[in-house]
C-alpha positions in Angstrom: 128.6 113.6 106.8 125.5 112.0 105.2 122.8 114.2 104.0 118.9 114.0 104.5 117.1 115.1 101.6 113.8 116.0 102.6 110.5 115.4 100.4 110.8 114.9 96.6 110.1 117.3 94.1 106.9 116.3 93.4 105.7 117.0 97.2 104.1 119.9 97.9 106.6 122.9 99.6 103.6 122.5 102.8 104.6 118.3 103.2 107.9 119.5 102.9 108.7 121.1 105.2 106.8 119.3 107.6 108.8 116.3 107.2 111.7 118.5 108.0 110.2 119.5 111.2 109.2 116.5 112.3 105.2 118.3 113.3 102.6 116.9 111.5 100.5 120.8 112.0 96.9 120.3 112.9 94.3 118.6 110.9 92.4 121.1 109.3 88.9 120.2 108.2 87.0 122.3 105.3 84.1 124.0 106.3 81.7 126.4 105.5 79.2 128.5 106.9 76.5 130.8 105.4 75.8 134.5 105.9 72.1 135.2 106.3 71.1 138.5 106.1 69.0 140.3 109.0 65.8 142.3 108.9 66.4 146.2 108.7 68.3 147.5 111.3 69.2 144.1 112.5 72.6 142.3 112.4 73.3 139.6 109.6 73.4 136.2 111.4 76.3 133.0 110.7 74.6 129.8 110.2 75.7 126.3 109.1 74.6 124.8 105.7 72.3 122.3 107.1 70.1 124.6 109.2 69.8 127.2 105.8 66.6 127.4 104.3 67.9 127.7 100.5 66.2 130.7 99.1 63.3 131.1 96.7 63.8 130.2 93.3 63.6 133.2 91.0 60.2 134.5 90.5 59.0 132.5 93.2 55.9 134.6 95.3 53.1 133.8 97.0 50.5 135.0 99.2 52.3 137.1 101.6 53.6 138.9 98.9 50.6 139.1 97.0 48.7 140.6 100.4 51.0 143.1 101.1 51.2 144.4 97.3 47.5 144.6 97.3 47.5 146.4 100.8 49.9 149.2 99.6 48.0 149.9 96.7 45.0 150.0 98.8 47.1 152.4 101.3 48.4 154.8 98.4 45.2 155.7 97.0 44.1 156.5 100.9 46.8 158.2 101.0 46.3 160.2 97.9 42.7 160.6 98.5 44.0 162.2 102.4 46.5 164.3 100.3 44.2 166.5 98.1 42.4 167.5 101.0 45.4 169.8 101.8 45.5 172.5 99.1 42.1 173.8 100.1 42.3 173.1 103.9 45.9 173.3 105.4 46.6 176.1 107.5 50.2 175.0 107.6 53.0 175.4 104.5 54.7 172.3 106.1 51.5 170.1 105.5 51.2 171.4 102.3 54.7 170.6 101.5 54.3 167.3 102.8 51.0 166.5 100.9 52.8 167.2 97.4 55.4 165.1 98.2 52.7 162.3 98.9 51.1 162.8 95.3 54.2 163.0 93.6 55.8 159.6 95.4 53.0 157.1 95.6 51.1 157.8 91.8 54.1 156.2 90.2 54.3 153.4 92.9 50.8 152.3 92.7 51.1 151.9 88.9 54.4 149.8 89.4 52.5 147.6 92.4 49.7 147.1 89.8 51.5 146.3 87.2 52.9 143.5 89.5 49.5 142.1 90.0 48.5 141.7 86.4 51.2 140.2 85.7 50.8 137.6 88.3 46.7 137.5 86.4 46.0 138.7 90.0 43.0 141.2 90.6 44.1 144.3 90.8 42.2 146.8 93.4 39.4 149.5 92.4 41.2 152.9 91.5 44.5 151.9 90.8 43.2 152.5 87.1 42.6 156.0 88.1 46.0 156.4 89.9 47.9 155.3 87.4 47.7 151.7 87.9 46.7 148.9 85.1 44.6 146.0 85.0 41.0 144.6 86.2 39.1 146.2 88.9 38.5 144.3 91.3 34.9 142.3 91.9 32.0 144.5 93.5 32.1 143.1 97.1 35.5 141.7 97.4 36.8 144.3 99.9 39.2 145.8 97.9 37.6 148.4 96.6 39.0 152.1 96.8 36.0 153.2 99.1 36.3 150.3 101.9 38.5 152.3 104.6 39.3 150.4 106.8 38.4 146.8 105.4 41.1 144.3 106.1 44.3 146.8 105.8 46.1 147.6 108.9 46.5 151.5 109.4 43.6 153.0 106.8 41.6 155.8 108.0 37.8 154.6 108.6 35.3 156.6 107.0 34.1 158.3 109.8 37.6 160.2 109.9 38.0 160.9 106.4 34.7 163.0 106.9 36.1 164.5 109.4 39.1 165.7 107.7 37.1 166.8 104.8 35.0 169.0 107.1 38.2 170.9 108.7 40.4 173.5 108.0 43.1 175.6 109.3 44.5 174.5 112.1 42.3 171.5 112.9 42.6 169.8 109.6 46.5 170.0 110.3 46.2 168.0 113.1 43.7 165.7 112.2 45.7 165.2 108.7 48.8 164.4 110.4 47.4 162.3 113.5 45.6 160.0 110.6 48.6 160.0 108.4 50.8 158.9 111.2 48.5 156.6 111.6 48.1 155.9 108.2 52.0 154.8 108.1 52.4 152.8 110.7 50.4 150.4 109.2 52.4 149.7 106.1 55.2 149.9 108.5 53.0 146.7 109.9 52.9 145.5 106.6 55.9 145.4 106.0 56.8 143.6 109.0 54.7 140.4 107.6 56.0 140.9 104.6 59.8 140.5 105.1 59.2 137.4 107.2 56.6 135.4 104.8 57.1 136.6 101.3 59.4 135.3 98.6 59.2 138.0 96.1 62.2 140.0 95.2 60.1 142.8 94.2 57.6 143.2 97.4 61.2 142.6 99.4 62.8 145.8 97.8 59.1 147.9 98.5 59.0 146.9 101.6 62.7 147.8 102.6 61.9 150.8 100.6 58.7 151.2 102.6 60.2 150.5 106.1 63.1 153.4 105.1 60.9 156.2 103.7 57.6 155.7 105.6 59.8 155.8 109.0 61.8 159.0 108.5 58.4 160.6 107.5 56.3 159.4 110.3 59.7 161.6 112.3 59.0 164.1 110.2 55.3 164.4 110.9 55.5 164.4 114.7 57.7 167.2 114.3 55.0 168.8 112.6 52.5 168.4 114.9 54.8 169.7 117.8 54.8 172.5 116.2 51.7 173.6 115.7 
């Protein structure tokens, strides 16, 4: 009886035993495919190589960016400016609560967005100084300044409404703080949309993400609070 020896001991045990078998096994071509993540709250989607935008070198920003970093800072101090109204006025412990927690989260953050600026040698809003924030104030006219509400910056209350905040109390003030400061977040929520889609910057990605998280569960928070009033 003669016997075969299959494949030498130099083949691979795969090649082996497919000359025992006689079947070949399908061709298998190498590919690859690449993951690219989603917006928030949105599924992460399979793409091939050729249709994937490479990503932004490091440190690579640009405009989009360098809007929507100047925007929050312009939306913090409003915000700050909205939330010292409250010790005085509120009628309710809940928008008192909610006021501190403004101060205390978006000081540090406009002195981080500012910082981000200057290093950039980009001009850095009016009253960021004051909130903590570094660098030049910006030119008289540019329509960045602290006291424009409502110039160029989705969401900020217009003058006309921060008067009429400062004028109420009680009751009325809680509603009129918490109807402008719903308001008031939905447009960095609007921000943020723009930014995710057009900026580069790793830095205005993680505020905005950050932005798009806190800013929603607090807008929740606030119509809770004007339910009950």
């Amino acid at each position: 009886m003669r016997v075969v020896t299959c494949g030498f001991a130099v083949a691979g045990l795969v090649l082996g035993v497919a000359a025992c078998t006689g079947d070949p096994g399908p061709t298998v071509t190498p590919s690859s495919v690449v993951v690219q993540p989603g917006l928030p709250g949105e599924e992460a989607a399979t793409i091939a190589p050729d249709d994937y935008g490479a990503a932004p070198e490091e440190g690579a920003w640009n405009q989009a960016d360098v809007g929507f970093v100047t925007g929050m800072i312009e939306h913090h101090l409003q915000a700050l400016e909205i939330a010292a109204l409250a010790p005085d006025r509120a009628g309710s412990d809940g928008v008192r609560s909610f006021a501190e927690r403004v101060t205390a989260a978006q000081g540090p953050e406009i002195h981080a967005l500012a910082s981000w600026l200057q290093a950039r040698d980009v001009v850095v809003p009016e009253g960021a100084q004051d909130a903590g924030g570094t660098g030049p104030r910006a030119p008289a006219g540019t329509g960045t300044g602290h006291g424009d509400h409502g110039d160029g910056v989705v969401g900020m209350l217009t003058d006309e409404q921060m008067a009429a905040l400062a004028a109420a109390s009680g009751p009325e003030f809680d509603r009129l703080f918490l109807e402008g400061m719903i308001t008031h977040h939905q447009g960095a929520l609007d921000m943020v949309d723009v930014v995710l889609v057009d900026g580069q910057d790793l830095y205005a990605n993680e505020i905005a993400a950050d932005t798009a998280s806190g800013q929603g569960g607090e807008i929740d928070r606030m119509r809770d609070l004007l339910d009950g009033l």
